[in-house]
C-alpha positions, 0 to 999 in steps of 0.5 A, a space after each residue: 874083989 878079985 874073980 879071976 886069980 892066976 894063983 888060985 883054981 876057980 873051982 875050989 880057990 886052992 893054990 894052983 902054982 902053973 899046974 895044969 890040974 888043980 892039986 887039990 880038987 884035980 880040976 884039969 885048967 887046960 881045959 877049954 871050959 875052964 879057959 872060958 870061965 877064965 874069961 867070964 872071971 875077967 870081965 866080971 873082974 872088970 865089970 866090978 871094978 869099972 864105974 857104974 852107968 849112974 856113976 859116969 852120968 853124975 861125972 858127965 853132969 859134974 863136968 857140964 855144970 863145970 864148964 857151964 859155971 865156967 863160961 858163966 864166970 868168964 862172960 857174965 861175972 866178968 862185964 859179958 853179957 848172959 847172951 854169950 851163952 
C-alpha cells in the first residue's frame, strides 16, 4: 500500500502530473499544510512497510538461538565441553 503517491492528489487521489493545484478537486499542493500531509503520508508509507516490534523481537531470538545452536555444535557436539558456554 502506498500513501504518499507523486502522481496522485492526497486529497482526492486524482492524477495531479507536477500541477501546483489538483485538477480535479483544485487542492493547491503548494501549500504548507499539504506539504505536511506530504510528510505524515511518508512516515506512514514507511511505518507500513517497516517490520513490526513482534516482527524484529522473533528475528533477534532467531538469531540468538542461531548463534547459541551454533556455539553448542562447535564446543560440545565436537568433544568440548558444555562449560564453554
Amino acid at each position: 500500500m502506498r500513501f504518499a503517491d507523486p502522481q496522485a492528489c492526497p486529497d482526492c487521489r486524482g492524477a495531479i502530473a507536477g500541477q501546483p493545484a489538483c485538477p480535479h478537486c483544485g487542492l493547491d499542493l503548494t501549500s504548507i499544510e499539504v506539504r505536511q500531509l506530504w510528510q505524515v503520508l511518508l512516515q506512514a508509507c514507511l511505518l507500513y512497510t517497516s517490520p513490526s516490534p513482534r516482527d524484529c523481537r522473533k528475528k533477534k531470538n532467531e538469531q540468538e538461538m542461531t548463534t547459541f545452536a551454533q556455539i553448542y555444535e562447535q564446543n560440545v557436539c565436537k568433544g568440548g565441553s558444555e562449560q564453554a558456554l
